[in-house]
C-alpha positions in Angstrom: 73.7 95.3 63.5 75.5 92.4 65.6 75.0 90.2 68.0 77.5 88.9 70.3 80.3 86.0 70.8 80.7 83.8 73.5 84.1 85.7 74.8 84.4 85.2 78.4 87.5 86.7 80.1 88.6 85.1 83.2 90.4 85.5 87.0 90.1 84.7 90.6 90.0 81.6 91.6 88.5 78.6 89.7 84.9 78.5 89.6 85.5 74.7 91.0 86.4 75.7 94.3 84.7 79.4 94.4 82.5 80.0 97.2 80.8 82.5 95.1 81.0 84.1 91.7 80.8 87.5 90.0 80.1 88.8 86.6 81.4 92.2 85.1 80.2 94.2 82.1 81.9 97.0 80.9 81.0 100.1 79.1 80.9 100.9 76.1 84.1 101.3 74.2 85.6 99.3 77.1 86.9 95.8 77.4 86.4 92.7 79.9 90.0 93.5 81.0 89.1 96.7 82.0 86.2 96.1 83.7 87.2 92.7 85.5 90.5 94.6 86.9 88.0 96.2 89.4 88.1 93.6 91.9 91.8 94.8 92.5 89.8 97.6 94.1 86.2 95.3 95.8 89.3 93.2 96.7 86.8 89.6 96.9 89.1 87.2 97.2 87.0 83.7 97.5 85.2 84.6 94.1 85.8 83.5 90.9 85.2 86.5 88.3 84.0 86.1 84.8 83.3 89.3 82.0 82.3 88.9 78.6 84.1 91.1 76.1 81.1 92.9 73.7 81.7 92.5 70.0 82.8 96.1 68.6 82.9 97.1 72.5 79.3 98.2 72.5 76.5 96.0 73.9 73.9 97.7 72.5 74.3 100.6 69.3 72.5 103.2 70.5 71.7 105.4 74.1 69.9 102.8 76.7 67.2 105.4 76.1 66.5 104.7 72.4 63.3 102.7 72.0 64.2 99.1 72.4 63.6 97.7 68.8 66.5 100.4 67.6 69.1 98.4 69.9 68.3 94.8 68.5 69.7 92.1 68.0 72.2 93.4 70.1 70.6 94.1 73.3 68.7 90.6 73.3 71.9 88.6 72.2 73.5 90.2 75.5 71.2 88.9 77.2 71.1 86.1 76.3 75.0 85.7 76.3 74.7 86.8 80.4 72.0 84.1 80.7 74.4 81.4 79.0 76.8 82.5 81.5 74.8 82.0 84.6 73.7 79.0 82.9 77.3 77.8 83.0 78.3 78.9 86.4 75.2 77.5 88.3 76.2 73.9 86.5 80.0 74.1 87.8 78.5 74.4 91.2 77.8 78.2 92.0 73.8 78.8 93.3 71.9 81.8 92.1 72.3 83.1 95.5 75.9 83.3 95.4 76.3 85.2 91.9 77.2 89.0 92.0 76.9 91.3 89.0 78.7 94.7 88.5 78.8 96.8 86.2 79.6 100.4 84.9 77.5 102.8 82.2 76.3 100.8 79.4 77.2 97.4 81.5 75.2 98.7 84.7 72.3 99.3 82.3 72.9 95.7 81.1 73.3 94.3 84.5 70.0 96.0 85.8 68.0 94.8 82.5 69.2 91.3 82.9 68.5 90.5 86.6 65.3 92.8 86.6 64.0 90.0 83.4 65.2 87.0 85.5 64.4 88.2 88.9 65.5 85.7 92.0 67.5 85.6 95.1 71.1 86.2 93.5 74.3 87.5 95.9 73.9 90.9 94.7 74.3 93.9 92.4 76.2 97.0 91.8 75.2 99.7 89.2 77.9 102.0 88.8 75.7 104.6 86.2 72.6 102.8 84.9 69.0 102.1 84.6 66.7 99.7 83.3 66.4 100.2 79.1 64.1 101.4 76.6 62.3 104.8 75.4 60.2 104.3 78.5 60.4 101.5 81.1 58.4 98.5 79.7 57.3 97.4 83.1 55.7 93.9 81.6 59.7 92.9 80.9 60.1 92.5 84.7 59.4 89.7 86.4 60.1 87.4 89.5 61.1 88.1 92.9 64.5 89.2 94.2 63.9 88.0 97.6 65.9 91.0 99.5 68.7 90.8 96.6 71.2 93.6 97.6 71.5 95.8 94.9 73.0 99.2 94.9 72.8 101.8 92.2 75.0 104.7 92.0 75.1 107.8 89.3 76.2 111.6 89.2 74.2 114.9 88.7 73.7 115.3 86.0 75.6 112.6 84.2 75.9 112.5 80.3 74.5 109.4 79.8 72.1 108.8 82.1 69.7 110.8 84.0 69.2 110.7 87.3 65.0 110.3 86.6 65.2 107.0 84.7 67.8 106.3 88.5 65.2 106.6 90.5 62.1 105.3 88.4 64.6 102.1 88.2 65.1 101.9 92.0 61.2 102.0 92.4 61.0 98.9 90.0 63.4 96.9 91.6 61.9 97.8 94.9 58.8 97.0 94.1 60.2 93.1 93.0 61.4 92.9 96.8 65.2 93.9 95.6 67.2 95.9 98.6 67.9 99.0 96.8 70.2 101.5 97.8 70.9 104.9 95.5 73.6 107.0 95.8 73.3 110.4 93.9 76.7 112.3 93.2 76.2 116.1 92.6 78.8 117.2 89.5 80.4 113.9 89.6 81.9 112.7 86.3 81.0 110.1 84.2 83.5 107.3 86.2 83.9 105.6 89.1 84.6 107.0 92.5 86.6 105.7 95.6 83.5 106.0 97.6 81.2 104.5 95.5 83.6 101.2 95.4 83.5 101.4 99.1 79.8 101.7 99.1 79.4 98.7 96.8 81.9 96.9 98.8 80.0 97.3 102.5 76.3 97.5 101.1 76.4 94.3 98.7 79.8 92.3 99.4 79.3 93.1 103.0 82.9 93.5 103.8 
């Protein structure tokens, strides 16, 4: 098993004079450059980005649907590297409010885990294939209040990786901590990333 480095890939502009931040995750077998290249397509352009490259490319071992304890140490160290993160961006100036997450697959089930356990008023987040992890939603892991967070979650039917159940019953959780969920359910849509859905994310959580 592993747990994770402190490997933080950069672009944008500096977090010093940001107006607003946003953190990628990528997938697994990925890579921060991968993932952080998708602002060419959101196309923010008063953000400063940050993504933390996985160790092996893999955030967690196993399917976000084995029980939890099978996915440790990794799952908890990326969490706790996200929370470092934060940590550091909120000290060079950037509020809670005015952090975005994205993410895609195994890095939109991270995204979801990590904001649903630290639950506040952040700028927003997008989902791009994921739900909340474990053998069964551990609801007691979820805490806080998201205070009309925008957060949109987006997956196909049926997808590989992640069914479109554990979706919804992830939606409802979020909802239910105040978040401002919207779902979008792709029939026969591949396991990737859709013009539309970029789009989506774009109007329903960057608002442009």
């Amino acid at each position: 098993m592993y747990t994770h480095h402190k490997n933080i890939i950069t672009a944008g502009i500096p977090v010093e004079s940001a107006d607003k931040a946003i953190i990628f995750l990528h997938g697994r077998g990925a890579t921060a450059v991968d993932i952080i290249s998708l602002n060419d397509h959101f196309q923010v352009d008063d953000a400063a980005l940050f993504a933390p490259q996985a160790t092996n490319h893999s955030w967690y071992p196993y399917s976000f649907m084995a029980p939890e304890n099978e996915n440790q140490p990794a799952l908890n160290s990326a969490l706790e590297l996200i929370s470092e993160l934060v940590a550091d961006i909120v000290a060079k100036g950037i509020p809670l409010n005015k952090i975005f997450f994205a993410g895609f697959s195994q890095g939109a089930c991270l995204t979801l885990e990590y904001i649903s356990r630290n639950a506040a008023q952040y700028g927003g987040a997008i989902a791009f294939t994921g739900g909340l992890i474990g053998e069964t939603i551990n609801r007691a892991n979820y805490s806080g209040d998201f205070m009309q967070t925008p957060v949109f979650i987006s997956t196909g039917n049926p997808d590989p990786h992640v069914p479109v159940s554990r979706v919804e019953a992830s939606s409802d959780i979020l909802k239910e901590m105040n978040a401002e969920v919207q779902v979008k359910i792709y029939p026969g849509r591949a396991h990737t990333i859709s013009r539309e859905e970029i789009d989506l994310a774009r109007k329903l959580v960057f608002h442009l």
